[in-house]
Residue frames relative to the residue before (quaternion, step in Angstrom):
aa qw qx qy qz dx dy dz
X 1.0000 0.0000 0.0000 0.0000 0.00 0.00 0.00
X 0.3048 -0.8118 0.4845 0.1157 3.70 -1.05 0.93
X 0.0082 0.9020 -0.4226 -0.0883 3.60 -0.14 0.96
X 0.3300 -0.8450 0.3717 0.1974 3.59 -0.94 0.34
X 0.0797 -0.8822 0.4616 0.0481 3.44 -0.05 0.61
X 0.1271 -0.6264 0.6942 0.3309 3.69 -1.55 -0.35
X 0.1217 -0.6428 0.7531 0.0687 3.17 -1.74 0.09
X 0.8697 -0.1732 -0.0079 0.4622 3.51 -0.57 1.49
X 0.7218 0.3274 -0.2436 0.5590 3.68 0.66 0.07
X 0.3140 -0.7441 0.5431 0.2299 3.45 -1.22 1.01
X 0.0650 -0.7668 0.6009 -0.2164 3.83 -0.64 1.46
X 0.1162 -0.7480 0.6526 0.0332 3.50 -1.34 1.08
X 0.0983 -0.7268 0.6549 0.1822 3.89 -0.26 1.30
X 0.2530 -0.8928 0.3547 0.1145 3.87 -0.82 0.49
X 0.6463 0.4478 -0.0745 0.6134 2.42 2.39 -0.37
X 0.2112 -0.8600 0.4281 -0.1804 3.09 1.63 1.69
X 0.7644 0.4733 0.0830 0.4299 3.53 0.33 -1.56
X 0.7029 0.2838 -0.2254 0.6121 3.71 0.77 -0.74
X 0.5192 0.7282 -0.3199 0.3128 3.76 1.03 -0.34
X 0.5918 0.5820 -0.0198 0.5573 2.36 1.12 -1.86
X 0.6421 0.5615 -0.3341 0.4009 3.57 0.33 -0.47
X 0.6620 0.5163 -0.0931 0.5353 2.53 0.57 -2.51
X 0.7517 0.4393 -0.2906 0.3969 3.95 -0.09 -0.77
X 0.7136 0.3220 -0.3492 0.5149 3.62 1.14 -0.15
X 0.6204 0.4562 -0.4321 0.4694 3.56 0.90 0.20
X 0.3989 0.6674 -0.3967 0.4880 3.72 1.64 0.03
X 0.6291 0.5387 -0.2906 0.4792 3.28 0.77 -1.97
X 0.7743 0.4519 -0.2889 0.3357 3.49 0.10 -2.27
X 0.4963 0.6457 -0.4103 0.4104 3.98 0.93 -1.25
X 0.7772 0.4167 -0.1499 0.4470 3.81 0.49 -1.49
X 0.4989 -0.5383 0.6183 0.2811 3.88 1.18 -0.52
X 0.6162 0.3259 -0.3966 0.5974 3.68 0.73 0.82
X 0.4113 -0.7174 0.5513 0.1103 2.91 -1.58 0.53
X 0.2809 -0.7701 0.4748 0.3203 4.11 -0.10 0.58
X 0.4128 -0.8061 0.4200 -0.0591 2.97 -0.78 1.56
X 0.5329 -0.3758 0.3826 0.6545 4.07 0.14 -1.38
X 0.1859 0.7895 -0.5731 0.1167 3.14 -0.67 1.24
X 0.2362 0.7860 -0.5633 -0.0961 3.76 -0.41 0.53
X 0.3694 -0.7232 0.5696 0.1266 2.34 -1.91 0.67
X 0.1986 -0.8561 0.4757 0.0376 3.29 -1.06 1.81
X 0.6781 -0.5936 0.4228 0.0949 3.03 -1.16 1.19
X 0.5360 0.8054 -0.2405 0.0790 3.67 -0.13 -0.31
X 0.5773 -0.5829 0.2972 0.4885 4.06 -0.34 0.20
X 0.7777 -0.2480 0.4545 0.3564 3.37 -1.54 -0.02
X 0.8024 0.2309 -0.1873 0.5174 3.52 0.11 -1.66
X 0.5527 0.5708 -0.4378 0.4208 4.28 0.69 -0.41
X 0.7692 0.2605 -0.2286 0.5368 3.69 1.02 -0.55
X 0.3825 0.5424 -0.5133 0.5441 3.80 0.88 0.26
X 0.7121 0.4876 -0.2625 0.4316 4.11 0.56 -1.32
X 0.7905 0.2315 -0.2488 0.5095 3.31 0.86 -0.78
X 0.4953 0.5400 -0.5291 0.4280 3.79 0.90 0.78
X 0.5261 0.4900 -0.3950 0.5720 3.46 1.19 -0.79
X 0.7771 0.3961 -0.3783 0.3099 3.69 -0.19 -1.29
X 0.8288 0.2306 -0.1474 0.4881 3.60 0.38 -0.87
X 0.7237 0.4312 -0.2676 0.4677 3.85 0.85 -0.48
X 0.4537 -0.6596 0.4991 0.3315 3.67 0.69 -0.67
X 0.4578 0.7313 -0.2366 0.4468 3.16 1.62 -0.22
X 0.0309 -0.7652 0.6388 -0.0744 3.35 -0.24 2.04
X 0.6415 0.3863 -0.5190 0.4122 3.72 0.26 1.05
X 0.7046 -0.4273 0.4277 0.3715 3.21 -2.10 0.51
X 0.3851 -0.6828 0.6101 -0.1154 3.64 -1.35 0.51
X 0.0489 -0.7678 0.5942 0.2347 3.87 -1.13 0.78
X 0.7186 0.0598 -0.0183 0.6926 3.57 1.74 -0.30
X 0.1941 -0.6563 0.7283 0.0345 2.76 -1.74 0.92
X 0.1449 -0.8272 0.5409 0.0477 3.77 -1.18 0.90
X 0.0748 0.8830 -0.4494 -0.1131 3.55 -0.53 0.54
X 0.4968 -0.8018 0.3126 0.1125 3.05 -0.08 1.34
X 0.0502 0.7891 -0.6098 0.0532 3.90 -0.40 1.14
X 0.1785 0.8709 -0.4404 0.1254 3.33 1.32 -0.02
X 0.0789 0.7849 -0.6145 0.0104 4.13 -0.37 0.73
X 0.8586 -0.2118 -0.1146 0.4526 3.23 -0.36 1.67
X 0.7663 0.0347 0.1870 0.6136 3.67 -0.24 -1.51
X 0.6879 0.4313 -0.3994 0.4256 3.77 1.22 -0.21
X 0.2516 -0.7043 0.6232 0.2286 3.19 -1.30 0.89
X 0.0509 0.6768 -0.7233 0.1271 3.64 -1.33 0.91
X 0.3054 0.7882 -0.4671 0.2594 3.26 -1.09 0.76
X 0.0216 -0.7533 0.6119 0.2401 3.93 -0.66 0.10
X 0.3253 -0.6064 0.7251 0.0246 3.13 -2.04 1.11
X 0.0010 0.5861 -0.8094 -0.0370 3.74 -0.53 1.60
X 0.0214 -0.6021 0.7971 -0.0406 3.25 -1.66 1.11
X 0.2416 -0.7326 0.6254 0.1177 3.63 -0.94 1.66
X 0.5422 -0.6228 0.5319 0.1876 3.42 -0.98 1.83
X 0.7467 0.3361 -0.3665 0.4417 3.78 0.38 -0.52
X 0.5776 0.4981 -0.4395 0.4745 3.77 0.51 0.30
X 0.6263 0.4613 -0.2848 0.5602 3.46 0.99 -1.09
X 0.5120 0.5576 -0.4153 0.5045 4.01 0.63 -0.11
X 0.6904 0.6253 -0.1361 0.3373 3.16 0.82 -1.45
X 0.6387 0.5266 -0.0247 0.5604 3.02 1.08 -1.74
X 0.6829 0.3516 -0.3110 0.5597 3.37 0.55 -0.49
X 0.6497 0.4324 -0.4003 0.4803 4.07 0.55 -0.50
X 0.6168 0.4389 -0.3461 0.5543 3.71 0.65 -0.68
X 0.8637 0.2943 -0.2843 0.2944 3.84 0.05 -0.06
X 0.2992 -0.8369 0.3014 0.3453 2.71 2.15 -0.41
X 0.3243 0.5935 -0.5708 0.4655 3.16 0.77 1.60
X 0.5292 -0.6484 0.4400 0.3254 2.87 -1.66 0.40
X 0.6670 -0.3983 0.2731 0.5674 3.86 -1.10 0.55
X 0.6643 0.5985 -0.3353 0.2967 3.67 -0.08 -1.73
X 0.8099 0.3616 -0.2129 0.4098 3.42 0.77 -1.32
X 0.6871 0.3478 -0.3854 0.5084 3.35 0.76 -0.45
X 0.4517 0.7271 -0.4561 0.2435 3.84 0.86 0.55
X 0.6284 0.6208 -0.0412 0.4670 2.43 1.91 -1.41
X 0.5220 0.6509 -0.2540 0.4893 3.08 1.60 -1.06
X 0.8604 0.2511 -0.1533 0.4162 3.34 0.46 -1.09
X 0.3667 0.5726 -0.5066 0.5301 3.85 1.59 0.26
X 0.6786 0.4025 -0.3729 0.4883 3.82 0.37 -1.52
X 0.7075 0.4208 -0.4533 0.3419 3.99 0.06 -0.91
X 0.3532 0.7898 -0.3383 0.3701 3.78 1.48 -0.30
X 0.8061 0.4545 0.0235 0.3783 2.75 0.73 -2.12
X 0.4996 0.5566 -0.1396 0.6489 3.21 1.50 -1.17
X 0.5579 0.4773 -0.4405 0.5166 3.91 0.40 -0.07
X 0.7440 0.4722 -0.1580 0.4457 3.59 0.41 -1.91
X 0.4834 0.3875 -0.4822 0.6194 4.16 1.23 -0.45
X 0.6967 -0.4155 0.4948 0.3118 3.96 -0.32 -0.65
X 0.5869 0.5515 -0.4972 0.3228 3.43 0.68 -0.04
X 0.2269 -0.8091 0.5248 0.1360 3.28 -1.17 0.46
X 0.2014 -0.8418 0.4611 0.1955 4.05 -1.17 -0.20
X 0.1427 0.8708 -0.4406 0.1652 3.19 1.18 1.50
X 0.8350 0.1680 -0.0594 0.5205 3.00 1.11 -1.21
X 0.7117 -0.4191 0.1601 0.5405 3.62 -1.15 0.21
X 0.4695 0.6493 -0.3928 0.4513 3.62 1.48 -1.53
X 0.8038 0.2952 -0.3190 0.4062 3.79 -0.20 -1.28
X 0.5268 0.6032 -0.4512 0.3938 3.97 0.63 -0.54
X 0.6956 0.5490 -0.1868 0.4240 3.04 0.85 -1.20
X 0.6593 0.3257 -0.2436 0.6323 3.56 0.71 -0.93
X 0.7399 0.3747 -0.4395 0.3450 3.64 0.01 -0.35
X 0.6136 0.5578 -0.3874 0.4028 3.81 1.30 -0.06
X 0.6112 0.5280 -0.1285 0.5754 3.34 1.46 -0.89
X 0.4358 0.3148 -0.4036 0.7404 3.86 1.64 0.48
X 0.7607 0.3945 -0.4193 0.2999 3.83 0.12 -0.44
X 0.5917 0.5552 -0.4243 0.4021 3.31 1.16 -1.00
X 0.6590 0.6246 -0.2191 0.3572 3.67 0.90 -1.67
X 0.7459 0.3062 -0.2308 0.5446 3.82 1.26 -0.37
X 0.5574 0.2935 -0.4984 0.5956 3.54 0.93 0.21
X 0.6103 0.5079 -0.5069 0.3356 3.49 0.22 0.07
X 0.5193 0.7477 -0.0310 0.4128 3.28 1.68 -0.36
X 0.7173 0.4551 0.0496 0.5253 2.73 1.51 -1.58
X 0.6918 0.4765 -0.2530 0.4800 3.12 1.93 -0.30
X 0.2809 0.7254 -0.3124 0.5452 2.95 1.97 0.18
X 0.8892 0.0822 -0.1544 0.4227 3.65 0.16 -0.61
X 0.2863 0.7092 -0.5420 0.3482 3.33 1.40 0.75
């Protein structure tokens, strides 16, 4: 099941329902199954606090993933700070919506096992993102 939250920042996700979809045919696509996952909302400086507190991580952030994942189940929360994802979307010149999505699916794609250490994994993990928002317009 896929929940939504905020943390410190007022934020309407509207597409509650098509997510959810779209995110278990992500899971099913990979051989996993979508487990408890939410997904938190939240500012720049709320995820900067909880990279420092739990990651060691003294820099800003557009997501953060923590991984409960037990075998083929996926389970996990994605804080993804709305004001980076704003950001991200002006620097590439996309629109907000899409690069939301972008960075929920890269969320997800964390919890299957992919990773983005090296150029090799950036690469594969962008070319899993393009391929599921490409997906996702499918069931619009």
């Amino acid at each position: 099941m896929l929940y939504f939250h905020t943390e410190d920042i007022s934020f309407s996700f509207k597409y509650k329902r098509l997510t959810s979809k779209w995110l278990k045919l992500v899971a099913s696509a990979e051989n996993k199954k979508l487990g408890d996952v939410s997904v938190i909302f939240c500012s720049d400086n709320y995820l900067l606090d909880v990279n420092i507190k739990y990651l060691g991580h003294d820099y800003f952030t557009d997501i953060i993933t923590f991984d409960y994942c037990e075998g083929a189940l996926l389970s996990g929360d994605l804080l993804i700070s709305i004001d980076s994802v704003k950001e991200n979307a002006d620097f590439y010149k996309t629109c907000f919506e899409d690069e939301l999505n972008r960075v929920i699916v890269h969320g997800l794609l964390h919890l299957i096992g992919y990773d983005d250490h090296t150029e090799t994994d950036i690469a594969q993990m962008r070319a899993k993102e393009d391929f599921y928002l490409e997906l996702r317009k499918t069931l619009l």
